[in-house]
C-alpha positions in Angstrom: 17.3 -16.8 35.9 14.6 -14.7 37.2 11.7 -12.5 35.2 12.1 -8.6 35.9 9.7 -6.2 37.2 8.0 -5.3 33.8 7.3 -1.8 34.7 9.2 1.2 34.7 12.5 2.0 32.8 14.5 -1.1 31.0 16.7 -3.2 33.9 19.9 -3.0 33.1 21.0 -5.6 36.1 21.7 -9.1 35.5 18.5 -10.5 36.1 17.2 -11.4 33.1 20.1 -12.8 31.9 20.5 -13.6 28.2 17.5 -15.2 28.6 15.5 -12.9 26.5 18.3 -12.4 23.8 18.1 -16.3 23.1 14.1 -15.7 23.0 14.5 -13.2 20.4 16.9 -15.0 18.3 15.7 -18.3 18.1 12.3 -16.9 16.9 14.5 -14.9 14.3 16.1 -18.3 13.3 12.8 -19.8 13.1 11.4 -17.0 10.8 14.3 -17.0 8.8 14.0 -20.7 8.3 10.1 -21.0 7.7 9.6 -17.9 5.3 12.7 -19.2 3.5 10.1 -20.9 1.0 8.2 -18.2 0.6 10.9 -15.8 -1.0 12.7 -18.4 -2.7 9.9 -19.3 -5.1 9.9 -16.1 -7.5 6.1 -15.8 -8.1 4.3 -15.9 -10.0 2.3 -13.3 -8.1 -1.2 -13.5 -7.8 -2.4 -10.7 -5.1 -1.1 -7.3 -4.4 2.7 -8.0 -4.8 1.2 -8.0 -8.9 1.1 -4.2 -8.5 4.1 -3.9 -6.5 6.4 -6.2 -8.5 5.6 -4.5 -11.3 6.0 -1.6 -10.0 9.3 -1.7 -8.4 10.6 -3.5 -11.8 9.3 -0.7 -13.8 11.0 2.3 -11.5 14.1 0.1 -11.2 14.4 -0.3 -15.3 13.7 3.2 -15.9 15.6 4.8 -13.3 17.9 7.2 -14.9 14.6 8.1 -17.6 12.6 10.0 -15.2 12.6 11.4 -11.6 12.4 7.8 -10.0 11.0 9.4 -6.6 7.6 10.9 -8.4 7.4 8.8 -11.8 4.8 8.1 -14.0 3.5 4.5 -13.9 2.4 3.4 -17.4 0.9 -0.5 -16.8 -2.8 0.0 -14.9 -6.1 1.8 -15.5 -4.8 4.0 -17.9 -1.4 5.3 -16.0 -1.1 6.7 -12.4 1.3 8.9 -10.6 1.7 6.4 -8.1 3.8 7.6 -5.5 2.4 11.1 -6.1 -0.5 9.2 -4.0 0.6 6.3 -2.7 3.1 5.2 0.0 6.4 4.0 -2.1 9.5 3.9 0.5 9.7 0.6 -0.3 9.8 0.6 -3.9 12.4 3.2 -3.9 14.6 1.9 -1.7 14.1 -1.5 -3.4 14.8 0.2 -7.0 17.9 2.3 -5.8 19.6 -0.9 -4.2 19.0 -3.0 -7.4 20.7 -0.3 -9.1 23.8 0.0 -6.8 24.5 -3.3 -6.0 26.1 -5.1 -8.8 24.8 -8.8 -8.6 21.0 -7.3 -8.2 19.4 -7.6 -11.6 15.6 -8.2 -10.7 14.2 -5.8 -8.4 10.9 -7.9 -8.1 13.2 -10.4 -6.6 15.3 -7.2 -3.9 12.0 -6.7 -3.0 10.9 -9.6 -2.1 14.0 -10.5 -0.3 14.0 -7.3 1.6 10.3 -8.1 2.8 11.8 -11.6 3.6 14.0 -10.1 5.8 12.1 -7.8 7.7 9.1 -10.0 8.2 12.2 -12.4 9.7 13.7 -9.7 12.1 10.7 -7.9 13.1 10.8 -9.6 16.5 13.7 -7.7 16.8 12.6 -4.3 16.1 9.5 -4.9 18.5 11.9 -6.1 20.9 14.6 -3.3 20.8 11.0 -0.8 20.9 9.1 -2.0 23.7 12.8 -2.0 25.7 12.6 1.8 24.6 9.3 2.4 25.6 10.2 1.2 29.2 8.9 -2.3 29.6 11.7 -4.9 30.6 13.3 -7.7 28.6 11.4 -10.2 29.7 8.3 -8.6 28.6 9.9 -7.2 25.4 10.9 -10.6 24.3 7.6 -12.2 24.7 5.6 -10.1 22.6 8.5 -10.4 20.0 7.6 -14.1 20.5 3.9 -14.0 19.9 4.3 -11.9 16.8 4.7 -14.5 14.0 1.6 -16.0 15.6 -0.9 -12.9 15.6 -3.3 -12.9 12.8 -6.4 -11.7 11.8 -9.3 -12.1 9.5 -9.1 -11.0 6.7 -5.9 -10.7 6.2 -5.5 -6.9 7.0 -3.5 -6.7 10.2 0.0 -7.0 10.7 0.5 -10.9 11.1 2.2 -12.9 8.3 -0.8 -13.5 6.3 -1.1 -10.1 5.2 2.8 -10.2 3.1 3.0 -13.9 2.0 2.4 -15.6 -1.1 -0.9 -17.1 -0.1 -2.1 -14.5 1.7 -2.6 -10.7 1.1 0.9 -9.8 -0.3 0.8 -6.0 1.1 4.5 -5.4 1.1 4.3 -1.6 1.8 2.5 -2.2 4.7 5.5 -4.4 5.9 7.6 -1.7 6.5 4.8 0.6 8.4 4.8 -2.2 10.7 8.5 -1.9 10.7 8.7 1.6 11.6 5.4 2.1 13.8 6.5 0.2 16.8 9.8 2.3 17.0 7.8 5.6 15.9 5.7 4.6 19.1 8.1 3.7 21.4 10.8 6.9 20.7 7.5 9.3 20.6 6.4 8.2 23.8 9.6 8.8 25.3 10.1 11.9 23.1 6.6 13.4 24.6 7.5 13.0 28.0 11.1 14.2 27.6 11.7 16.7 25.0 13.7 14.8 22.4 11.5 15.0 19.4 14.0 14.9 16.9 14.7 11.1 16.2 11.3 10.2 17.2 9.6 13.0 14.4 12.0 11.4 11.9 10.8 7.9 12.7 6.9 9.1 12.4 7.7 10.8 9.0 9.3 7.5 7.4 6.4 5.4 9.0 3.9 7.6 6.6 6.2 7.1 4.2 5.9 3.4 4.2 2.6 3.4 4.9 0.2 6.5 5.1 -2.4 4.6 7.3 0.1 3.5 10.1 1.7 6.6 10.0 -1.7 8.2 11.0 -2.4 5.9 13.2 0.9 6.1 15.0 0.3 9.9 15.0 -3.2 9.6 16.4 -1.8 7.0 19.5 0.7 9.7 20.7 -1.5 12.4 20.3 -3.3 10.6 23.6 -0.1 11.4 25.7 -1.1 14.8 26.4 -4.7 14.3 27.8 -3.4 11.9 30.3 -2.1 13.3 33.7 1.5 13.0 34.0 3.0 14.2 37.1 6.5 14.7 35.5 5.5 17.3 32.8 2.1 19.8 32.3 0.0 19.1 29.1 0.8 22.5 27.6 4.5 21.1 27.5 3.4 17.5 26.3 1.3 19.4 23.6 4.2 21.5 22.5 6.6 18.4 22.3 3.7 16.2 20.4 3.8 19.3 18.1 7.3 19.4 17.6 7.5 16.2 16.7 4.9 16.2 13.9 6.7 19.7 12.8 9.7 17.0 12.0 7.4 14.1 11.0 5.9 16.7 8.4 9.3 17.7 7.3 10.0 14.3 6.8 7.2 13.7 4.3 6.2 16.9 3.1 7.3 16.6 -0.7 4.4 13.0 -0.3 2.0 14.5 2.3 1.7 18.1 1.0 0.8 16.7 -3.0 -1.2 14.2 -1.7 -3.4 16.5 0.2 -3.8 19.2 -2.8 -4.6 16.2 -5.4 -6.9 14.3 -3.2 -9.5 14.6 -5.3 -7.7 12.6 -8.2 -7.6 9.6 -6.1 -10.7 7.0 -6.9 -13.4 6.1 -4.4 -14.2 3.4 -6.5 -17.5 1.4 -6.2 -16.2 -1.9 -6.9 -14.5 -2.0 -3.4 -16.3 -3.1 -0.8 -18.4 -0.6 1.8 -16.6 -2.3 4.6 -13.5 -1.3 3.8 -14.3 2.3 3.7 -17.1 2.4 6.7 -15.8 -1.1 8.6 -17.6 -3.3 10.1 -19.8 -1.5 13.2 -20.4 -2.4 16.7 -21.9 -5.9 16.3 -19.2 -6.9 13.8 -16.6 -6.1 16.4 -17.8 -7.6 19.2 -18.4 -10.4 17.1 -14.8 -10.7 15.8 -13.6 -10.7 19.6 -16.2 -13.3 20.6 -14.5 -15.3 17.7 -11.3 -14.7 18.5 -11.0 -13.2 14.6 -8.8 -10.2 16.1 -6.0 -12.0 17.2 -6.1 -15.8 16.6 -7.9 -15.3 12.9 -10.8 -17.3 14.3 -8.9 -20.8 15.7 -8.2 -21.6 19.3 -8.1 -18.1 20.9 -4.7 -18.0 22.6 -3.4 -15.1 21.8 -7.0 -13.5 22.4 -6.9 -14.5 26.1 -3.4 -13.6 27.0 -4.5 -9.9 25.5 -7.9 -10.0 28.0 -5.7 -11.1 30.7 -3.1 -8.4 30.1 -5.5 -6.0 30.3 -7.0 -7.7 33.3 -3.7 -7.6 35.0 -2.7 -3.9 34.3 -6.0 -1.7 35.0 -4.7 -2.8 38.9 -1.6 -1.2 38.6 -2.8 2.0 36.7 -5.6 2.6 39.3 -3.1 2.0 42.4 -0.3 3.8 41.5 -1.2 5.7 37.9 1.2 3.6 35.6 1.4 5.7 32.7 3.0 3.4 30.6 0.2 0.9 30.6 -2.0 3.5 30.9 -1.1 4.4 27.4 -1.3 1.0 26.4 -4.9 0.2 27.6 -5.9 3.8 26.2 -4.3 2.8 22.9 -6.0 -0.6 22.6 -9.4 1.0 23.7 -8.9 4.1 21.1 -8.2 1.5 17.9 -11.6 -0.7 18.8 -13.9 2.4 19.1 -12.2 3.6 15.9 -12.6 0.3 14.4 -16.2 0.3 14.7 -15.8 2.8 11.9 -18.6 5.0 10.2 -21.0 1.6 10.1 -21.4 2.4 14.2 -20.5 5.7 14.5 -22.2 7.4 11.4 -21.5 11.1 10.6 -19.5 12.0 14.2 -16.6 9.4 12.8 -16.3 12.5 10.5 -14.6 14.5 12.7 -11.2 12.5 12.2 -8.7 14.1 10.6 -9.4 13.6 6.4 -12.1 10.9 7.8 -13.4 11.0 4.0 -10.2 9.1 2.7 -9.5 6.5 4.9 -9.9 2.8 4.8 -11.7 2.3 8.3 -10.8 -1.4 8.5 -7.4 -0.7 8.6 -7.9 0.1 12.4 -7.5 -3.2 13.2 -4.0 -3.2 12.7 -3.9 -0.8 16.2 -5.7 -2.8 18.2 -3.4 -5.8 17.4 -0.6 -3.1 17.8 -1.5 -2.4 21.6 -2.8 -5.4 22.0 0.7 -7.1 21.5 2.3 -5.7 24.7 -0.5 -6.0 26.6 -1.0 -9.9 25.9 3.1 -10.2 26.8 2.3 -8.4 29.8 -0.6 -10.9 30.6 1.7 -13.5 30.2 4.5 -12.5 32.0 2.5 -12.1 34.8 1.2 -15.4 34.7 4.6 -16.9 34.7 5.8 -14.3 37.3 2.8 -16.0 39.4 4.0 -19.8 38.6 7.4 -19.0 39.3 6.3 -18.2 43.7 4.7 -21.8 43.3 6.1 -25.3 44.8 8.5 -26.3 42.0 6.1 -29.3 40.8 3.5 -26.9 40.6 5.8 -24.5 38.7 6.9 -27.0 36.1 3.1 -28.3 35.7 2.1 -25.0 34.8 4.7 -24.1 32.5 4.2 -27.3 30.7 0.5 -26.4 30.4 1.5 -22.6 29.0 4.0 -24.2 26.7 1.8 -27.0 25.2 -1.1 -24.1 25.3 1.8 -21.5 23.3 2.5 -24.7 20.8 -1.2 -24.4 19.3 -0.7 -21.8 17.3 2.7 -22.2 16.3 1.8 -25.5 15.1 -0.9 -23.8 13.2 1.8 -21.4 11.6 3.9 -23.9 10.1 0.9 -26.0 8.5 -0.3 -22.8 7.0 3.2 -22.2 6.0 3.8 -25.3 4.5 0.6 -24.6 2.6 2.1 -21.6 1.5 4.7 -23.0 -0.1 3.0 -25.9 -1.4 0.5 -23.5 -3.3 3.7 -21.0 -4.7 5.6 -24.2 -5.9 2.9 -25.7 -8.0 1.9 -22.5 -9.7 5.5 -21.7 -10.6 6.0 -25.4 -12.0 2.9 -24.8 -13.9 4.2 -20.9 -14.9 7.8 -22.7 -16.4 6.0 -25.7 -17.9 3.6 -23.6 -19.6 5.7 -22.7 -23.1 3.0 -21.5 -24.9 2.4 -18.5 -22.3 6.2 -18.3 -22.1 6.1 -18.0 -26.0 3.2 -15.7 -25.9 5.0 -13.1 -23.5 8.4 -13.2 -25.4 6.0 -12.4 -28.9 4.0 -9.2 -26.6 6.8 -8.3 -26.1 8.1 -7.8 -29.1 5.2 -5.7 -30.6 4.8 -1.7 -31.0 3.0 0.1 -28.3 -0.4 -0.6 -27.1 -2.0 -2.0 -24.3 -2.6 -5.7 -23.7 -6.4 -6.9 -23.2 -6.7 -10.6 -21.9 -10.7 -10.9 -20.4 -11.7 -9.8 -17.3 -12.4 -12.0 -14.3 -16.6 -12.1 -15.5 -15.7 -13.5 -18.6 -13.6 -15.4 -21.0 -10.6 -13.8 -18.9 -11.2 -15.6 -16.1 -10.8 -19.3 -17.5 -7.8 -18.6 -19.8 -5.4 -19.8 -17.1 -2.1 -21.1 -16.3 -2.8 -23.6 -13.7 -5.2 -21.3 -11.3 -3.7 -18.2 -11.9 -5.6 -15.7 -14.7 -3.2 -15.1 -17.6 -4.0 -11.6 -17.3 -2.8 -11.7 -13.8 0.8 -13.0 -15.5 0.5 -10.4 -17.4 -0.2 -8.0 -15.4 2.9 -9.2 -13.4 5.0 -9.2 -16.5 4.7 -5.2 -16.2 2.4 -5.1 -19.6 0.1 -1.6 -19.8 -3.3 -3.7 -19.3 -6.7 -3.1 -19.5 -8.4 -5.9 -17.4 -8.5 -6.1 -13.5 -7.8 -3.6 -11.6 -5.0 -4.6 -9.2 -5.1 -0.6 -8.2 -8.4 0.7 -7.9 -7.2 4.2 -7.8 -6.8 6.0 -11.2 -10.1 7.2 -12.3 -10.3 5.3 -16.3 -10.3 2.2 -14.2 -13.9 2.5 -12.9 -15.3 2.5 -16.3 -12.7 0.2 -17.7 -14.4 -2.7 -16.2 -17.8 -1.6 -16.8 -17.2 -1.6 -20.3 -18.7 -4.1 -23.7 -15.0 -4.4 -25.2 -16.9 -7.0 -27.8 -17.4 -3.6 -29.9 -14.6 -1.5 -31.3 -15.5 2.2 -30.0 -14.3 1.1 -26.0 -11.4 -0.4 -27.7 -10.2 2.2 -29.2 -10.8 4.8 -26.1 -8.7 2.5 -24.2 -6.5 1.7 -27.0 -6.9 -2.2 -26.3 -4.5 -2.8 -28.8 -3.9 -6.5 -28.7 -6.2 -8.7 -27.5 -5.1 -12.4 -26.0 -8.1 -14.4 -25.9 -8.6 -18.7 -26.4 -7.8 -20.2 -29.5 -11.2 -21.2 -29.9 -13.3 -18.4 -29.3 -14.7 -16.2 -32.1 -12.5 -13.2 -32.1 -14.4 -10.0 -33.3 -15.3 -9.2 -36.8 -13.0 -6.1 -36.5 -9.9 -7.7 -35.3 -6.8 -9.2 -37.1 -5.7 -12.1 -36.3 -2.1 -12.3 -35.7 0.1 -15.1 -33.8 -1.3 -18.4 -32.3 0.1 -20.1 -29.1 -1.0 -23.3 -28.5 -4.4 -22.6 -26.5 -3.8 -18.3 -26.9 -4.7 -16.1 -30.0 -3.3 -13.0 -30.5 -5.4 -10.4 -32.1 -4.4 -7.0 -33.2 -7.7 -3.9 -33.2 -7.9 -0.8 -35.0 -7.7 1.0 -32.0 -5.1 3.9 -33.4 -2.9 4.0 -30.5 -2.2 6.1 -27.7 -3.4 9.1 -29.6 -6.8 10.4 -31.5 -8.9 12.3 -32.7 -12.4 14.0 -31.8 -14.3 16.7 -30.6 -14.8 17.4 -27.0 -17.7 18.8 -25.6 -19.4 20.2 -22.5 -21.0 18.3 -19.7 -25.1 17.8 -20.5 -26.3 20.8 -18.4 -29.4 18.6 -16.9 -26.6 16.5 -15.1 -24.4 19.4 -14.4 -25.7 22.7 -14.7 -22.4 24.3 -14.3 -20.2 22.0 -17.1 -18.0 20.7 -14.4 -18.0 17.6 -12.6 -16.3 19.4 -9.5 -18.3 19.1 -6.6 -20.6 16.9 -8.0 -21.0 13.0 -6.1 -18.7 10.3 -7.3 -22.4 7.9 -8.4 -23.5 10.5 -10.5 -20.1 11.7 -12.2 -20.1 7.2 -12.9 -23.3 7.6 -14.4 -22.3 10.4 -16.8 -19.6 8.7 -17.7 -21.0 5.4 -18.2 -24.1 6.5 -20.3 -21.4 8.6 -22.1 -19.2 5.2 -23.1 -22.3 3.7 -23.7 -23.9 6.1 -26.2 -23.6 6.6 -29.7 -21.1 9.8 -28.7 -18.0 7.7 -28.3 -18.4 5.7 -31.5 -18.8 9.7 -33.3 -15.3 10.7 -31.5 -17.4 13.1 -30.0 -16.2 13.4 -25.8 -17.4 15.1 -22.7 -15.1 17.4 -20.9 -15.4 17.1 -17.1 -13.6 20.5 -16.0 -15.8 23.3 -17.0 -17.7 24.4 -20.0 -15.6 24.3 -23.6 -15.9 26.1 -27.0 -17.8 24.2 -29.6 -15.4 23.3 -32.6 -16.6 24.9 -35.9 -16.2 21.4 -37.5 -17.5 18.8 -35.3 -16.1 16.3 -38.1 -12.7 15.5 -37.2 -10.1 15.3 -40.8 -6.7 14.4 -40.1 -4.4 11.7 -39.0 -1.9 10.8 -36.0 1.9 10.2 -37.2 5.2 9.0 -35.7 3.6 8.4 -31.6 6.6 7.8 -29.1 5.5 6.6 -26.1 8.5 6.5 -23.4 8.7 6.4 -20.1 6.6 9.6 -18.7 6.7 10.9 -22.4 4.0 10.9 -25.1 4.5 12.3 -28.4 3.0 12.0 -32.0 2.5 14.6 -35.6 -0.5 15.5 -36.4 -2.0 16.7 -39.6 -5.2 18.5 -39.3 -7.6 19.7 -42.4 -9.1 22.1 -39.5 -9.0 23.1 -35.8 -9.5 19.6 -33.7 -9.0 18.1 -30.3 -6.2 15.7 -30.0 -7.1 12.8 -27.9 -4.5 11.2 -24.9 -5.9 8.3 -24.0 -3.6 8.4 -20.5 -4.5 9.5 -17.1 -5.0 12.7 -16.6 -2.8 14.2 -13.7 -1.3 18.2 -13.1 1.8 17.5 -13.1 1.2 16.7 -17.1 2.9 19.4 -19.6 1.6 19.7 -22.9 4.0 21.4 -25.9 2.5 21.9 -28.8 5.5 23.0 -32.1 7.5 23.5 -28.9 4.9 26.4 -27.1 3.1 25.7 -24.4 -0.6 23.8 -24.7 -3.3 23.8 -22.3 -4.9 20.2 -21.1 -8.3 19.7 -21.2 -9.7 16.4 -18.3 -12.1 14.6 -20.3 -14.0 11.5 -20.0 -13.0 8.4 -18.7 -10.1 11.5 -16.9 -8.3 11.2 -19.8 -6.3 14.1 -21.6 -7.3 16.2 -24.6 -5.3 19.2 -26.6 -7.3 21.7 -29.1 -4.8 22.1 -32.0 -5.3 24.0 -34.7 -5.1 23.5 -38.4 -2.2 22.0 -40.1 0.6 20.0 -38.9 2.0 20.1 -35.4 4.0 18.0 -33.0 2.6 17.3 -30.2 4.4 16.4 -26.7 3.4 15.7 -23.4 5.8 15.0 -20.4 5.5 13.9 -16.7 7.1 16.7 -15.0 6.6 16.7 -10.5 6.9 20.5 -10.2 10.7 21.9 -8.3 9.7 22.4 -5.1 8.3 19.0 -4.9 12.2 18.0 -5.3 12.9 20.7 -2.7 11.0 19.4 -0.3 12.4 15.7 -1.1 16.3 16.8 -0.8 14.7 18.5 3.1 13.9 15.1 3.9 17.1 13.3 2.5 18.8 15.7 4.7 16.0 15.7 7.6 16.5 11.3 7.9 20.5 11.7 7.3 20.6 14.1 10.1 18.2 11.4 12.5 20.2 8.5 12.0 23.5 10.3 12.5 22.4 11.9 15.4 22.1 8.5 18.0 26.4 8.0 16.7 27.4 11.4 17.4 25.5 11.2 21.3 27.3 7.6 20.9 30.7 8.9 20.3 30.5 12.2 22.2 29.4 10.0 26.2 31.7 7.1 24.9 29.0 5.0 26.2 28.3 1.0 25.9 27.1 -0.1 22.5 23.7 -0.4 24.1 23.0 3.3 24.5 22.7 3.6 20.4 19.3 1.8 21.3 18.3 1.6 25.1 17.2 4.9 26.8 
């Protein structure tokens, strides 16, 4: 068995053997075996698989109630159109199998065991990808090999740590991984050749996976046509490149297109750290490498030094004879450090990115360890090529030296894995020992409408646990509508929500913090009712009036905003209006501020009337109410576009109002008032274009299959 040349097009001769297969599939086995733990123990969640547990449950459960591709998520900061901004082809594929496979009842649990499964068989999909981008078996199957042993601190790059229970739990950002390495490898290909189709298809479900590796994946190819290539002229590269975002755009135009017209709705919020937005500047990176935090999350730098020697051992063959594969490669890798430095290094010029404003900067370090995984199998490779011309001593010396070297970091993996599972089995022991919670959520569930308060993580909230988890964390997982931490820091009620003194009844009732779950011995506030008692939990019920009220809106303070509008104005001073607002004696009057231009003063600023029958469904609010005069009926829910008001069955205008809230102006009388989630139709257009756009790509490969009548390995070899 001999190691193949690792440049050029894939070998198909019999040098390699099935030495590479075995490679591939006994790290499969060993992922399949070791993550095993980590998907069998269902929760309880306690990072971002919170949000996306719920969240998949919640579309899953509703599925036939609303539009499941564009549906309005009820349980954080108010409500959010979440996949109106937010990368989601995992949740829906994860809701649509639970509801077509007959034995699938939880769709937390399909979505955990779909992440299970790629995270397992991802050394396959880098393998079958770097064979498509050109580089040989050998090669390909040793950078399969050194994924499960990449990581990074924190845990935002694409190594285990950034999916698994005790670690990040980014499950979306799974499958971007899954599709940015084939996105890559069939749009370099597709540059150079012409045969944008697939390739364009594969870049539009990448963004749809995950909007950040979908950009970044666009922004790597887009290098292709600056470099020389003797086999095609840039104007033909550029047209190609274009082509294939024309289909990549196709692909995700009923997500992209929205996303881009409601950017605006999306929150910058203050509570997340400047480094995520900006990064971490020069000195930070340089001091991540010299820590070997990029690749070997700070421990013995193995991985680190294979990548510096694969560089090392390429820039010779891309000077001698222009190797434009690695070229790409090395251009790739040095791309995703400069952008990594981020606006902390580069100031104002990292502006001139595409939509630079709305991107989480440190999320470039996933395309450095993205380039950097080839070129560390390439650096490797060559070192065993190199052994391999040695006296046969010397070359079992030195593989013995690159194996026990190799075996650091895997032995690293499976302690931390252990710990993993360790960890998730005594918190859910303590979760199922723990009747009283059990008890508690069986009895919340069981109420009428209203949002679930249980502390915050500065407060009482914070040591009301069950074992170390929060119990608003539970919660939060147990798909309740909460007001407490904000496991989504993107709908805009949330930035005040946590800002808040909900000791007092006027931010309770803006919220509607219906029920409030607090320690059995702590004094509950004068205004609440006390209702059930569980064990070490109280249940409390406020006079918060539901999801509905009453007020009066009015227009912004003109020495804040001189035009009545909080449109164009900075995000710290529309907080500060809004805070000083929530704080004031307005909200306790019912009196609110509306943020989207100037409005008419009611004639009666003193609101008479009541709110009757409320139905609160899924993307549906709806209540009576009887009015003594004209009076603006509050919605305390996210306020979005896509939000149709009815009002006795006519049409009703929406006013925005502070915290982006809803209000109606009804009249006198009695009315009935309804409000309904509606995407608008040529969202769905554009959604059946790319049902029919990705049908069309992954039939295409079988009908080139069927038509040559070549070897099963054309459907994914060049």
């Amino acid at each position: 068995m001999t190691l193949d040349d690792p440049g050029g097009r894939p070998s198909r001769g019999r040098t390699a053997g099935r030495g590479p297969v075995l490679v591939v599939a006994a790290v499969v086995l060993f992922g399949l075996i070791a993550l095993y733990h980590d998907y069998r123990i269902p929760g309880p969640e306690i990072n971002d698989r919170v949000l996306h547990k719920a969240l998949v449950t919640y579309v899953a459960d509703h599925w036939s109630e609303h539009w499941p591709v564009d549906p309005w998520y009820p349980s954080i900061s108010g409500g959010f159109a979440m996949f109106a901004h937010y990368q989601h082809l995992s949740h829906l594929t994860a809701a649509a199998l639970t509801r077509v496979i007959p034995f699938a009842v939880d769709a937390g649990r399909v979505y955990a065991g779909l992440g299970y499964l790629i995270l397992a068989f991802m050394p396959v999909v880098i393998y079958l990808s770097l064979r498509k981008l050109g580089l040989d078996s050998w090669v390909a199957a040793i950078a399969a090999a050194l994924y499960p042993v990449v990581r990074a601190i924190p845990f935002f790059g694409i190594g285990w740590e950034s999916y698994l229970h005790n670690g990040s739990g980014m499950l979306p950002q799974l499958w971007g991984v899954l599709f940015v390495f084939p996105a890559l490898a069939w749009g370099y290909r597709a540059v150079r050749t012409g045969k944008v189709y697939v390739a364009g298809v594969l870049l539009g479900l990448c963004a749809l996976s995950h909007t950040m590796y979908g950009y970044m994946a666009a922004l790597s190819l887009g290098l292709l046509v600056v470099f020389p290539d003797g086999e095609s002229r840039w104007y033909r590269r550029l047209g190609r490149l274009t082509a294939l975002g024309g289909v990549a755009f196709a692909v995700s135009a009923y997500f992209v297109v929205p996303l881009l017209m409601h950017a605006d709705l999306v929150l910058r919020s203050q509570l997340e750290p400047v480094w995520k937005w900006d990064s971490i500047g020069w000195w930070g990176v340089l001091d991540s490498f010299a820590r070997a935090r990029i690749f070997d999350g700070g421990s013995w730098p193995v991985v680190s030094a294979l990548v510096a020697f694969g560089i090392g051992v390429s820039l010779i063959p891309v000077f001698r004879s222009r190797d434009r594969l690695r070229a790409w490669l090395l251009a790739g890798f040095v791309l995703w450090v400069l952008l990594f430095v981020g606006r902390a290094g580069w100031g104002g010029i990292i502006d001139l990115l595409p939509v630079s404003s709305g991107l989480h900067m440190h999320r470039f370090l996933a395309g450095i360890q993205i380039f950097g995984l080839p070129l560390a199998a390439l650096g490797l490779h060559a070192a065993l090529r190199a052994l391999a011309r040695r006296p046969r001593w010397l070359t079992a010396l030195g593989i013995a030296v690159v194996v026990a070297v190799l075996a650091v970091p895997g032995f690293e993996r499976v302690v931390y894995l252990r710990e993993n599972a360790r960890i998730a089995a005594t918190r859910r022991a303590a979760l199922d020992q723990d009747q009283d919670f059990n008890e508690l959520v069986r009895y919340l569930r069981s109420l009428p409408p209203g949002r679930v308060h249980a502390g915050m993580y500065y407060n009482w909230g914070q040591e009301l646990r069950i074992g170390d988890v929060p119990a608003y964390t539970q919660l939060q997982a147990a798909g309740f509508d909460m007001v407490g931490f904000l496991f989504m820091a993107m709908a805009q009620p949330g930035e005040w929500q946590v800002r808040v003194d909900l000791r007092t009844l006027p931010p309770n009732e803006l919220y509607n913090a219906r029920y409030l779950v607090a320690p059995a011995g702590m004094p509950a506030p004068e205004f609440a009712q006390a209702r059930r008692r569980f064990g070490r939990f109280a249940v409390y019920e406020l006079p918060t009036g539901g999801y509905f009220g009453l007020g009066a809106v009015e227009t912004l303070p003109a020495s804040r905003h001189p035009e009545g509008t909080v449109q164009g104005a900075a995000w710290p001073r529309i907080y500060d209006t809004g805070l000083e607002w929530i704080r004031g004696a307005g909200l306790a009057e019912h009196r609110y501020l509306a943020m989207d231009g100037p409005v008419r003063s009611l004639a009666q600023p003193e609101v008479k009337g009541r709110v009757e029958n409320e139905v609160v469904a899924p993307g549906r609010f709806a209540c009576t109410v009887a009015l003594a005069e004209e009076a603006d009926v509050i919605v305390k829910v996210t306020h979005h576009p896509y939000w149709r008001c009815t009002v006795d069955g006519g049409p009703a205008p929406i006013m925005r109002i502070f915290p982006s809230f809803m209000a109606v102006r009804v009249e006198g009388g009695t009315h009935r008032l309804e409000l309904v989630y509606r995407p608008p139709g040529w969202k769905k257009l554009l959604f059946l274009l790319s049902v029919a756009m990705v049908g069309a790509g992954l039939a295409a490969p079988l009908v080139r299959h069927w038509r040559r009548g070549a070897g099963s390995a054309s459907l994914l070899l060049p």
